[in-house]
N, CA, C and O atoms as a printed pandas DataFrame, in Angstrom:
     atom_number atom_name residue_name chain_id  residue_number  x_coord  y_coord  z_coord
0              1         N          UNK        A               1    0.855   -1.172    0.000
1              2        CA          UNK        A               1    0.000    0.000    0.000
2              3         C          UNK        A               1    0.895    1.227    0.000
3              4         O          UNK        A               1    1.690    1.316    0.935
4              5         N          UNK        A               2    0.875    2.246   -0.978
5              6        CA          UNK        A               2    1.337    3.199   -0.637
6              7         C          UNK        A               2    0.380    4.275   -1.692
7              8         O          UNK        A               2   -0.291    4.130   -2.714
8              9         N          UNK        A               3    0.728    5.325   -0.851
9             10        CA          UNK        A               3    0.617    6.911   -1.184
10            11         C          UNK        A               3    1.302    7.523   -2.389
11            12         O          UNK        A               3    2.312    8.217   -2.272
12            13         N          UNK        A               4    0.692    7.230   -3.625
13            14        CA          UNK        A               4    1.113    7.817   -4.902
14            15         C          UNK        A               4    1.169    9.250   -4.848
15            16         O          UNK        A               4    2.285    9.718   -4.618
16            17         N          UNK        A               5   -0.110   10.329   -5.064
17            18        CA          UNK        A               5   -0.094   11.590   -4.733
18            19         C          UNK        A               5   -0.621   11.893   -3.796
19            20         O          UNK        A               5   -1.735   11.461   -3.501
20            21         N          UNK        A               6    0.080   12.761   -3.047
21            22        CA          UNK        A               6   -0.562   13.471   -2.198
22            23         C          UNK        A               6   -0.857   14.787   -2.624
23            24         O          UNK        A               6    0.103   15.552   -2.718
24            25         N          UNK        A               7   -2.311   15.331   -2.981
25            26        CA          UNK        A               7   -2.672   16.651   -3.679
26            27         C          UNK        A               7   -2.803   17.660   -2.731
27            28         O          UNK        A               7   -3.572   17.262   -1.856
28            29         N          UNK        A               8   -2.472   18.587   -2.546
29            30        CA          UNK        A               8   -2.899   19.837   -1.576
30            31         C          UNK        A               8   -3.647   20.873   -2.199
31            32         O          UNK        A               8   -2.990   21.709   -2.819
32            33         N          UNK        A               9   -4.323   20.940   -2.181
33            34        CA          UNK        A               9   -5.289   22.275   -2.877
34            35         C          UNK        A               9   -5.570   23.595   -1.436
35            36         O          UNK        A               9   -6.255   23.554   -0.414
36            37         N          UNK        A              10   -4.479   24.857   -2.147
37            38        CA          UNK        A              10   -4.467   25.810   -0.993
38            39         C          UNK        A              10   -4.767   26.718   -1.432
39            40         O          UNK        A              10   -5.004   26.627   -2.636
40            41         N          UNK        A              11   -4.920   27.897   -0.894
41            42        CA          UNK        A              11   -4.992   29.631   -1.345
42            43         C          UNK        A              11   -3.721   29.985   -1.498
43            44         O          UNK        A              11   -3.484   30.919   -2.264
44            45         N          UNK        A              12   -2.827   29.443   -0.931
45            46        CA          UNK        A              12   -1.655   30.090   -1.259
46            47         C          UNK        A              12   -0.256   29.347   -1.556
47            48         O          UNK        A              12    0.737   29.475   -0.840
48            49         N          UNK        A              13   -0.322   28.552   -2.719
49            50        CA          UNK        A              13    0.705   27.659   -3.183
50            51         C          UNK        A              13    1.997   27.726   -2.609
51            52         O          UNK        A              13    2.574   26.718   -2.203
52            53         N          UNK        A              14    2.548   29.027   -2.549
53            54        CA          UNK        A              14    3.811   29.108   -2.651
54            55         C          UNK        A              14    4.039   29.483   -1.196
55            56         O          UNK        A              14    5.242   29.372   -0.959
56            57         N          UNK        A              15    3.419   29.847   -0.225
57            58        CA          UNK        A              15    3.626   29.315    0.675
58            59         C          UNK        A              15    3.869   28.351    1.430
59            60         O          UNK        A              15    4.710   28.356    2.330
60            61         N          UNK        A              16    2.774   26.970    0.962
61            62        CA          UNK        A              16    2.484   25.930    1.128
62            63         C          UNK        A              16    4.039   25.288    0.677
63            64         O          UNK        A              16    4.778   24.805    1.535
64            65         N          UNK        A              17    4.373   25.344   -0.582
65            66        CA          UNK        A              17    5.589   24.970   -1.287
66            67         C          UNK        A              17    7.099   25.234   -0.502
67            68         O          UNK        A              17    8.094   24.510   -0.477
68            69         N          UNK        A              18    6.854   26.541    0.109
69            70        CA          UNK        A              18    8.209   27.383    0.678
70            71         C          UNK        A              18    8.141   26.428    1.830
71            72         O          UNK        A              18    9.085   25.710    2.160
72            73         N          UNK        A              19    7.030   26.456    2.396
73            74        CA          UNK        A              19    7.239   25.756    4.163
74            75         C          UNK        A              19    7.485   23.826    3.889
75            76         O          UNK        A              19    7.919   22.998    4.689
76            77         N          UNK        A              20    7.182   23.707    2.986
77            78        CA          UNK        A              20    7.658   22.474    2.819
78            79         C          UNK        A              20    9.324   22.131    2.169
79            80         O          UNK        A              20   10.315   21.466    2.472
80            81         N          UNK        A              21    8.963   22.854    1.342
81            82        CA          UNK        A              21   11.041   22.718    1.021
82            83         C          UNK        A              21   11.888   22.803    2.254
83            84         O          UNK        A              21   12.778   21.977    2.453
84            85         N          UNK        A              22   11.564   24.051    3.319
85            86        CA          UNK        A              22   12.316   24.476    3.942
86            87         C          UNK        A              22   12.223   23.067    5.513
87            88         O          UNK        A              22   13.095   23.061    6.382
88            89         N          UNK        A              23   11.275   22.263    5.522
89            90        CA          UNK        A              23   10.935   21.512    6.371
90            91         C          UNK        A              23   11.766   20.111    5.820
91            92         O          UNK        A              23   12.724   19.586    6.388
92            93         N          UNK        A              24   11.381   19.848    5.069
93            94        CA          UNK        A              24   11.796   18.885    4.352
94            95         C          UNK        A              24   12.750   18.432    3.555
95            96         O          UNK        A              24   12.934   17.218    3.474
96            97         N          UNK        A              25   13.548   19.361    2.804
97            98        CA          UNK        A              25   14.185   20.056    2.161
98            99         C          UNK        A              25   14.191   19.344    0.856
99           100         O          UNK        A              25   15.211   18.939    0.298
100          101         N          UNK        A              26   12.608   19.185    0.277
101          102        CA          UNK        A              26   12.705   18.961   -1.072
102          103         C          UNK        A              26   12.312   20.205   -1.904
103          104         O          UNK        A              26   12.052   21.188   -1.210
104          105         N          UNK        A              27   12.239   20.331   -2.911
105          106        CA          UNK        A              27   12.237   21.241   -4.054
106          107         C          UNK        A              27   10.604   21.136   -4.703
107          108         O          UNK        A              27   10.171   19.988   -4.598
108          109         N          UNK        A              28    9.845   21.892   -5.204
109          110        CA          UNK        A              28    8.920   21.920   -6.212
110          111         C          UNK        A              28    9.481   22.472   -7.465
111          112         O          UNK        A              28   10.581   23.011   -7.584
112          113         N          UNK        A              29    8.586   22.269   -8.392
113          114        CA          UNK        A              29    8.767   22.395   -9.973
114          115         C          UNK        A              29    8.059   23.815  -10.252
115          116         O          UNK        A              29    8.065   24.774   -9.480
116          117         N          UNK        A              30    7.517   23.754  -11.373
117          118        CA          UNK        A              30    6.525   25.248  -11.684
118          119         C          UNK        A              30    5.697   24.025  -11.909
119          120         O          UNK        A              30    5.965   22.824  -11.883
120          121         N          UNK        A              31    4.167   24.978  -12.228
121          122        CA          UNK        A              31    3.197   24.434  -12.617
122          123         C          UNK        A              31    3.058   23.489  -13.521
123          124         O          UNK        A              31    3.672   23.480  -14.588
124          125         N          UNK        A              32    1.996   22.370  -13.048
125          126        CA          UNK        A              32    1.781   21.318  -13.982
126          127         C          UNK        A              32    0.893   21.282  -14.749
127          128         O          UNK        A              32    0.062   20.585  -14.166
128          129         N          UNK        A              33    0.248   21.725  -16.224
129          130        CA          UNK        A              33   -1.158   21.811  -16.513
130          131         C          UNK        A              33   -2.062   20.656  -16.314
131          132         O          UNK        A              33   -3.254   20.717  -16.010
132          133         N          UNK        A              34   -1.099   19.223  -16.598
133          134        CA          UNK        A              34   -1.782   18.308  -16.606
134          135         C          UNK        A              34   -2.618   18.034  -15.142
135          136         O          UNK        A              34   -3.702   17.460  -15.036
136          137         N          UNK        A              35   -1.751   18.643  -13.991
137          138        CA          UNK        A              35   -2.480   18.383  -12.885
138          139         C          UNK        A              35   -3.214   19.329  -12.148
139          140         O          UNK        A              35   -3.312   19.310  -10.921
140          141         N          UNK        A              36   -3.755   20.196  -12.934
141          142        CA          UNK        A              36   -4.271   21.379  -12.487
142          143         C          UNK        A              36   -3.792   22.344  -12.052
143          144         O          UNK        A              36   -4.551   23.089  -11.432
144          145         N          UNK        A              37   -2.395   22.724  -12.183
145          146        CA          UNK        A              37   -1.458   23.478  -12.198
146          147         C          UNK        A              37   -0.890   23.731  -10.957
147          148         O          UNK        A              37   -0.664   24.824  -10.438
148          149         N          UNK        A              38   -0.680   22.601  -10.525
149          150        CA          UNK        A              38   -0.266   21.985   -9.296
150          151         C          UNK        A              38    1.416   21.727   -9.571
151          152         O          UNK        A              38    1.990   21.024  -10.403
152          153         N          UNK        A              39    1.830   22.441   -8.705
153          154        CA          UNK        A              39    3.567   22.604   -8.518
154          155         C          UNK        A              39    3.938   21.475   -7.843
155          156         O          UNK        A              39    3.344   21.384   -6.769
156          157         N          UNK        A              40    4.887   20.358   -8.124
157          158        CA          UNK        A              40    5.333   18.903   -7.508
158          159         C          UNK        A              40    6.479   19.081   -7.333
159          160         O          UNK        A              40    7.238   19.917   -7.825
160          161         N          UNK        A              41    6.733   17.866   -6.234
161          162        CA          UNK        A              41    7.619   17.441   -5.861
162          163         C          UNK        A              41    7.779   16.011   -5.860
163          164         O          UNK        A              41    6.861   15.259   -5.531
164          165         N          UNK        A              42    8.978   15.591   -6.239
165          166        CA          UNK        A              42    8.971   13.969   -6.382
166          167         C          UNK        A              42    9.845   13.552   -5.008
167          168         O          UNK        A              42   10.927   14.081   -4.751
168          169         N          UNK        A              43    9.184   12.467   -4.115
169          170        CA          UNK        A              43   10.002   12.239   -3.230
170          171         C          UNK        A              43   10.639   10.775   -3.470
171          172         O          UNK        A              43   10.277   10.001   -4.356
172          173         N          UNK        A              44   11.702   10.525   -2.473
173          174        CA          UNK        A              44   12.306    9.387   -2.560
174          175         C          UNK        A              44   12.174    8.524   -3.153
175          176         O          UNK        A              44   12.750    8.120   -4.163
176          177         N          UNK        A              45   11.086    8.007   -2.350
177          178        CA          UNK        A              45    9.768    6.844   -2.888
178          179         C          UNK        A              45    9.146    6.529   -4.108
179          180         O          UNK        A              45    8.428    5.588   -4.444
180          181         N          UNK        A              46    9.571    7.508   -4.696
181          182        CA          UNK        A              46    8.762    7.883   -6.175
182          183         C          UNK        A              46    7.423    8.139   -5.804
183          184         O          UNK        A              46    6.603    7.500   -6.464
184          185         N          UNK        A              47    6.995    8.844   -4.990
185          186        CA          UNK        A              47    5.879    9.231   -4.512
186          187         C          UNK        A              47    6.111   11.078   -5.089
187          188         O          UNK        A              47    7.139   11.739   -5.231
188          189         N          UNK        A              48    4.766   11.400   -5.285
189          190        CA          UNK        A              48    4.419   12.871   -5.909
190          191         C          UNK        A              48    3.804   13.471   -4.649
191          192         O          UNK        A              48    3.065   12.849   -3.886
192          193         N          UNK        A              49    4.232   14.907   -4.486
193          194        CA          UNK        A              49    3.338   15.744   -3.752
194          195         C          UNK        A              49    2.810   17.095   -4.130
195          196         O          UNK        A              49    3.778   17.855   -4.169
196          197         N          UNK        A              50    1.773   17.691   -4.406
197          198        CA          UNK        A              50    1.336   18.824   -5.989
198          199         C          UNK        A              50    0.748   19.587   -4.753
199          200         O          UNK        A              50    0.243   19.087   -3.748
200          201         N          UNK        A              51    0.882   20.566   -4.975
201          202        CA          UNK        A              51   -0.195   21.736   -4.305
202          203         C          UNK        A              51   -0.568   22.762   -5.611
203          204         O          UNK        A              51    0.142   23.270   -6.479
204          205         N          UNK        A              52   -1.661   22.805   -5.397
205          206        CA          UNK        A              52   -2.391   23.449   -6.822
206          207         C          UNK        A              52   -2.931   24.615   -5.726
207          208         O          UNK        A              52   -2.522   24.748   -4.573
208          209         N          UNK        A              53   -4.029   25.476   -6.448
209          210        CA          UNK        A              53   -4.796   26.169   -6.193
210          211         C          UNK        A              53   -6.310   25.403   -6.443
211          212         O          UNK        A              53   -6.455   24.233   -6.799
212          213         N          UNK        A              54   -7.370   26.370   -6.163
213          214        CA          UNK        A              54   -8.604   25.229   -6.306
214          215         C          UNK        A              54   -9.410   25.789   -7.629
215          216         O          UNK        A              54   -9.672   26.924   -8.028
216          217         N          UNK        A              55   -9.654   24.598   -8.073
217          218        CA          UNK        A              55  -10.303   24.475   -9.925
218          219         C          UNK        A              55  -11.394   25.174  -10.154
219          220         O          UNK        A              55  -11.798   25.234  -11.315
220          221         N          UNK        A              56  -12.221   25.964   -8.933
221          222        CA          UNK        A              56  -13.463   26.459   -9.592
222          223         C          UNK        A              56  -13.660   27.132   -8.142
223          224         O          UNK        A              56  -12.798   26.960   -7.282
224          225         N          UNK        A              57  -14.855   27.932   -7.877
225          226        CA          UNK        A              57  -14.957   28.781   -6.350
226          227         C          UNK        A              57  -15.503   27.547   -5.470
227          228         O          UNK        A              57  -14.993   27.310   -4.375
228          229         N          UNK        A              58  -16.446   26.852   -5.930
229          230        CA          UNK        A              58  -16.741   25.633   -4.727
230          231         C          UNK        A              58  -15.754   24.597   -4.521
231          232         O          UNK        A              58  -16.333   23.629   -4.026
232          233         N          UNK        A              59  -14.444   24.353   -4.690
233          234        CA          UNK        A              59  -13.670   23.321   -4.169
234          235         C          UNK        A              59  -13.014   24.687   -3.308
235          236         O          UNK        A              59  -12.815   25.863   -3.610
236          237         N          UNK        A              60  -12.786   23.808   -2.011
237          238        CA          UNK        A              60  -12.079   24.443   -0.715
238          239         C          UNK        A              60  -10.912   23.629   -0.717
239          240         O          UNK        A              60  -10.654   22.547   -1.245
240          241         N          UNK        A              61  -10.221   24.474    0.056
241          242        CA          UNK        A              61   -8.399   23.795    0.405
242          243         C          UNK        A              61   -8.999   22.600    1.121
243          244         O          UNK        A              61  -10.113   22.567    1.643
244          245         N          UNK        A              62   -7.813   21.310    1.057
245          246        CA          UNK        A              62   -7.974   20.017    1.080
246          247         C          UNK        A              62   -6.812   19.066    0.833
247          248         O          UNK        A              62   -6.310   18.843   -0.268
248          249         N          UNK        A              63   -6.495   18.605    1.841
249          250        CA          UNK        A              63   -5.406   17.660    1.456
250          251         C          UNK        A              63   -6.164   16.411    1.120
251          252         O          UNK        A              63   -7.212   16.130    1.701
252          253         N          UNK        A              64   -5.629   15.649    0.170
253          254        CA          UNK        A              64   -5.855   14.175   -0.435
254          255         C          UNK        A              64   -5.100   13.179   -0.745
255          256         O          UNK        A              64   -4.450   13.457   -1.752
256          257         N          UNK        A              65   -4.868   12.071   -0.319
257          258        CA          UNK        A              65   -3.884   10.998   -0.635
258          259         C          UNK        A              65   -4.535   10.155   -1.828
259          260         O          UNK        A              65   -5.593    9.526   -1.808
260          261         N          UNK        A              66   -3.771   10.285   -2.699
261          262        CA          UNK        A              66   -4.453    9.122   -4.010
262          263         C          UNK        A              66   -3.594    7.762   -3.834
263          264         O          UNK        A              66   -2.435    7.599   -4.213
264          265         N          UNK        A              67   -4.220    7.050   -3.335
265          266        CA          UNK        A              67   -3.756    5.160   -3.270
266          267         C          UNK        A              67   -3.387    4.488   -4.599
267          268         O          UNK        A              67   -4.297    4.285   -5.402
268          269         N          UNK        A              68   -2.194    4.142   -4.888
269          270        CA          UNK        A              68   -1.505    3.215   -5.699
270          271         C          UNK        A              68   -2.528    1.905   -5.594
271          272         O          UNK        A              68   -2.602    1.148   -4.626
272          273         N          UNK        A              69   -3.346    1.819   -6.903
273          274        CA          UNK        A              69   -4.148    0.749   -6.778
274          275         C          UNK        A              69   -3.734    0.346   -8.159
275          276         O          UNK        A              69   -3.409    1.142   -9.040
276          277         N          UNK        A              70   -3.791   -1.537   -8.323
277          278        CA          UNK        A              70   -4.095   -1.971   -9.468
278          279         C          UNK        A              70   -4.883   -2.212  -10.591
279          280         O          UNK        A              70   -4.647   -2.408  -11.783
280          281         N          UNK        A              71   -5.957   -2.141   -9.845
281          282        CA          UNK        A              71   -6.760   -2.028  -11.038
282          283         C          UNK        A              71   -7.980   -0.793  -10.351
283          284         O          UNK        A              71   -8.730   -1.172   -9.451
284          285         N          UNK        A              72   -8.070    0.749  -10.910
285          286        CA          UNK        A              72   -8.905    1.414  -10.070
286          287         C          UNK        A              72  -10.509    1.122  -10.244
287          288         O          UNK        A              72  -11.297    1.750   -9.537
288          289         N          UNK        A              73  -10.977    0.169  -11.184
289          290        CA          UNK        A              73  -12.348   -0.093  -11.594
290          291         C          UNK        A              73  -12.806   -0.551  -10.826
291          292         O          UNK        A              73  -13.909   -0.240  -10.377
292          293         N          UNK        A              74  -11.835   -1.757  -10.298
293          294        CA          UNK        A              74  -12.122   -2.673   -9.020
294          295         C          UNK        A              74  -12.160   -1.764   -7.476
295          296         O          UNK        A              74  -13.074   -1.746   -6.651
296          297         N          UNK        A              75  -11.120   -1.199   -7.443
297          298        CA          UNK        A              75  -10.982   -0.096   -6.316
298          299         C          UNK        A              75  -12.149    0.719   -5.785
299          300         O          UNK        A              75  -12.694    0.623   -4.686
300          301         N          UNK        A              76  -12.431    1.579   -6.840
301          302        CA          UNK        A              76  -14.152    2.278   -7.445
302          303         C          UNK        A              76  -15.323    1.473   -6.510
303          304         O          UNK        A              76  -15.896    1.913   -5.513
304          305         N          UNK        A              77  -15.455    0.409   -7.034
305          306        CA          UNK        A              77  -16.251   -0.370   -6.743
306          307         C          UNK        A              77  -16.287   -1.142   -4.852
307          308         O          UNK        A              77  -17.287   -1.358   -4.168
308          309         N          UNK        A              78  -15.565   -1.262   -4.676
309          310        CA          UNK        A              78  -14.847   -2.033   -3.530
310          311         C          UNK        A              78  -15.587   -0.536   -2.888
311          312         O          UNK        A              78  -16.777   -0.458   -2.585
312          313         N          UNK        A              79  -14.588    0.592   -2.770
313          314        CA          UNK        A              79  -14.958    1.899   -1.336
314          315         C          UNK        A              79  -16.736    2.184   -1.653
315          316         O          UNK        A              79  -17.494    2.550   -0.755
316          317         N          UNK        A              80  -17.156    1.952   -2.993
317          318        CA          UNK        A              80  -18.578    2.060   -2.873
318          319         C          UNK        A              80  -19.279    1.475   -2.322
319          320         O          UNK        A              80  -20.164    2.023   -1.665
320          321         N          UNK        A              81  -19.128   -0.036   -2.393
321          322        CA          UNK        A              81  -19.837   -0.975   -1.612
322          323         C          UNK        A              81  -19.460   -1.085    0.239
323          324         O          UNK        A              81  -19.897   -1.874    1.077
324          325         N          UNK        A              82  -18.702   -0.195    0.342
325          326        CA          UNK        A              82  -18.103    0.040    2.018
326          327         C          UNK        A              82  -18.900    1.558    2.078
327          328         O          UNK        A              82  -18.705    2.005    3.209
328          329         N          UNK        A              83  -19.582    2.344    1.412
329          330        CA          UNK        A              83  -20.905    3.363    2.018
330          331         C          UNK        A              83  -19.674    4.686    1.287
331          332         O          UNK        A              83  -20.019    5.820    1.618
332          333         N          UNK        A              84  -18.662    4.655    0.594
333          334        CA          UNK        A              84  -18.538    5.748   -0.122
334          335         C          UNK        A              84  -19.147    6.562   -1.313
335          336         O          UNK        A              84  -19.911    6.004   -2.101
336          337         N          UNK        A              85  -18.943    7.359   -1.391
337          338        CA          UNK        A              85  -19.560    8.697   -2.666
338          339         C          UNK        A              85  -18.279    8.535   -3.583
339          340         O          UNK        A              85  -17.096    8.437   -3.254
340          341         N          UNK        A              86  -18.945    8.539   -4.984
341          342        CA          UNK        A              86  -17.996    8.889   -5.875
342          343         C          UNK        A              86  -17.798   10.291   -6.006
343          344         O          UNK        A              86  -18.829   10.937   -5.821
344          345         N          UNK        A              87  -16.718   10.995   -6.285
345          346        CA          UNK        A              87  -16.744   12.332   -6.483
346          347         C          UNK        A              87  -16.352   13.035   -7.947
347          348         O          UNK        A              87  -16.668   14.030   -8.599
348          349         N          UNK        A              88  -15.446   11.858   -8.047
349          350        CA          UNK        A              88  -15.161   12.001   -9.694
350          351         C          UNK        A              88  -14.640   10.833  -10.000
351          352         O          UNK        A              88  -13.647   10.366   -9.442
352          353         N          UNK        A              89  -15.420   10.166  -11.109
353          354        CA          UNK        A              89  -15.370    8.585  -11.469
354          355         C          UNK        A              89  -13.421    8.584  -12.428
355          356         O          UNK        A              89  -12.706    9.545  -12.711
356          357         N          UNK        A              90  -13.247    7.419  -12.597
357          358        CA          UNK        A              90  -12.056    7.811  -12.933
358          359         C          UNK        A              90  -11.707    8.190  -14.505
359          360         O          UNK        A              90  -12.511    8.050  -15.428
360          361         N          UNK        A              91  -10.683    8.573  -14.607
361          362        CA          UNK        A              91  -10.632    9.911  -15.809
362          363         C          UNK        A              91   -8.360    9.448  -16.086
363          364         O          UNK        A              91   -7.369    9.326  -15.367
364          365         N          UNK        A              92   -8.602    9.398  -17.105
365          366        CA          UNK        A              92   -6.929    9.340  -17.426
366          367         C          UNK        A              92   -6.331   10.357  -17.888
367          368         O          UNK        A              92   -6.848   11.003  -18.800
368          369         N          UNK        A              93   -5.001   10.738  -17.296
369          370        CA          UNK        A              93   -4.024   11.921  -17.300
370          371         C          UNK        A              93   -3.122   11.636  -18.266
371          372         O          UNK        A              93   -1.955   11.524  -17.890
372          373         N          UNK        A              94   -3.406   11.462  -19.626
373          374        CA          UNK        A              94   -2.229   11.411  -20.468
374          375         C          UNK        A              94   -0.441   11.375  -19.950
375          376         O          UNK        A              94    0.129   12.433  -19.683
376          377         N          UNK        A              95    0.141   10.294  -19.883
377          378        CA          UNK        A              95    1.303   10.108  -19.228
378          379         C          UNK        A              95    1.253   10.120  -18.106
379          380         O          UNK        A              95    2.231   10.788  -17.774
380          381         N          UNK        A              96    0.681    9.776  -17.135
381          382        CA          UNK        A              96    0.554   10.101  -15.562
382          383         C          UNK        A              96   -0.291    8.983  -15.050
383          384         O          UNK        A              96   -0.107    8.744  -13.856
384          385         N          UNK        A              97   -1.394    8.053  -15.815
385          386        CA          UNK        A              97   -2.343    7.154  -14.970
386          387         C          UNK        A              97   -3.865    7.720  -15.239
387          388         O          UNK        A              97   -4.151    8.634  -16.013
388          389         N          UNK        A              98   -4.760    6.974  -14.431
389          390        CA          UNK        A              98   -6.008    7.149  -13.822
390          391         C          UNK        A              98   -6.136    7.241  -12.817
391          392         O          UNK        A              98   -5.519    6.534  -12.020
392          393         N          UNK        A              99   -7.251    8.432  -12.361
393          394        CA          UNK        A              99   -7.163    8.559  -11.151
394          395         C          UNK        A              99   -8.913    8.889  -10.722
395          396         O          UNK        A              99   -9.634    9.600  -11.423
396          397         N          UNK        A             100   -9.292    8.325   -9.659
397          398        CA          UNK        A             100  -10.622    8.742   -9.224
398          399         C          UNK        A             100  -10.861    9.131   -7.864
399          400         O          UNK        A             100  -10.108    8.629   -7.029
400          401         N          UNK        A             101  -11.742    9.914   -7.470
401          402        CA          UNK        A             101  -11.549   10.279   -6.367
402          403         C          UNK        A             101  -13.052   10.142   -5.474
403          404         O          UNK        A             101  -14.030   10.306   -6.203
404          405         N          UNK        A             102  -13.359    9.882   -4.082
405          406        CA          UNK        A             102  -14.480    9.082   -3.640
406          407         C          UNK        A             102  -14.237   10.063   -1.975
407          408         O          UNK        A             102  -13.142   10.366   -1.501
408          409         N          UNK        A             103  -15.439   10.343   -1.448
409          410        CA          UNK        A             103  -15.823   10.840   -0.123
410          411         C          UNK        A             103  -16.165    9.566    0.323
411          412         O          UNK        A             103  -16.729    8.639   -0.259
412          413         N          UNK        A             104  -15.456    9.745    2.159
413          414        CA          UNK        A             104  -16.035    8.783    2.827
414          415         C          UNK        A             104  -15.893    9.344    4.218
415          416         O          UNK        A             104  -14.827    9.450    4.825
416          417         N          UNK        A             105  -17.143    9.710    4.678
417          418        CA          UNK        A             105  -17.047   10.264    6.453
418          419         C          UNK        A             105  -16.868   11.617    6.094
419          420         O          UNK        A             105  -16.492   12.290    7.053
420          421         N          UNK        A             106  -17.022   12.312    4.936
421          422        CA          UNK        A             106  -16.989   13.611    4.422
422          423         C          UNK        A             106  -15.257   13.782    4.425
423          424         O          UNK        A             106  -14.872   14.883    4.820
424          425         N          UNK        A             107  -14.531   13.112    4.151
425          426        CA          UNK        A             107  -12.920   12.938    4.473
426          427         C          UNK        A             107  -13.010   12.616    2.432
427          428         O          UNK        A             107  -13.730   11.760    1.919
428          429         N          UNK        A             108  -12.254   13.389    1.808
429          430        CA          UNK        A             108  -11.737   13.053    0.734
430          431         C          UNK        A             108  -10.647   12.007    0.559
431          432         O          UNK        A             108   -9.639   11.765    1.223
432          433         N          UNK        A             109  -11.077   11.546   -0.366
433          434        CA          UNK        A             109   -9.825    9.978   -0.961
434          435         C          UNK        A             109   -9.550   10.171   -2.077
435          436         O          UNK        A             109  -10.360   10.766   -2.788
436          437         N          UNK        A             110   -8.326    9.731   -2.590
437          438        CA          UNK        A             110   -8.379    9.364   -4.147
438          439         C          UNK        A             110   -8.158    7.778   -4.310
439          440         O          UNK        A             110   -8.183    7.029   -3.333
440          441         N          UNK        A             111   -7.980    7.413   -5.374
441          442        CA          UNK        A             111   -7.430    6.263   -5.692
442          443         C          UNK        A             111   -6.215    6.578   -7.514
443          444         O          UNK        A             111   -6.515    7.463   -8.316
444          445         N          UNK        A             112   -5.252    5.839   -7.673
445          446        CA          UNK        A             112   -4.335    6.083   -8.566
446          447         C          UNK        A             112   -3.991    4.489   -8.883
447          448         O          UNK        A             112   -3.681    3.553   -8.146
448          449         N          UNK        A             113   -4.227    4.630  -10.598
449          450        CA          UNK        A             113   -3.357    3.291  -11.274
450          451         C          UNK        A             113   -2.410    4.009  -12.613
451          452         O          UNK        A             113   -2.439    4.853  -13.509
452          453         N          UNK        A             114   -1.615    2.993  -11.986
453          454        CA          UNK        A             114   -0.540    3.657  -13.457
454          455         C          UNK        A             114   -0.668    2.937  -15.039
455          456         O          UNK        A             114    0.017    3.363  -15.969
């Protein structure tokens, strides 16, 4: 099990970005279009961490872990039948995977296949 992306959606990116380099001492990129223009960082692990801004006025700041899953159709299906909401069914990122994302306990999830 691991933590593919971790997405941060903030008001203020580069804050978010500064206090993490300086904590951590990894680096971000510039903006990603593909990920909603979410500035990354690749850690060790080959794990991603993006802090974007938010895509429209009703998404609020929000951290989200997207789960390294094998097959996400099956995944999808599985957190639904355990009393989750889909929030956005899954959708492919040209070079990057599929990714879908599901409420559960009003707590955001994702799920990620490569």
């Amino acid at each position: 099990m691991k933590v593919h992306y971790l997405e941060i959606v903030s008001l203020d990116i580069d804050a978010v970005c500064s206090a993490y380099e300086a904590a951590n001492g990894i680096r971000f990129g510039s903006a990603d279009a593909s990920l909603g223009g979410a500035r990354t960082s690749i850690l060790p692990d080959g794990g991603i961490v993006g802090v974007r801004g938010p895509l429209s006025e009703a998404e609020q700041p929000v951290v989200r872990p997207y789960w390294l899953v094998e097959d996400i159709e099956i995944a999808v299906a599985e957190v639904l039948s355990q009393g989750a909401r889909l929030a956005h069914p899954p959708l492919e990122i040209p070079g990057k995977g599929r990714f879908a994302i599901y409420i559960l306990e009003s707590v955001e999830h994702g799920l990620w296949q490569l």
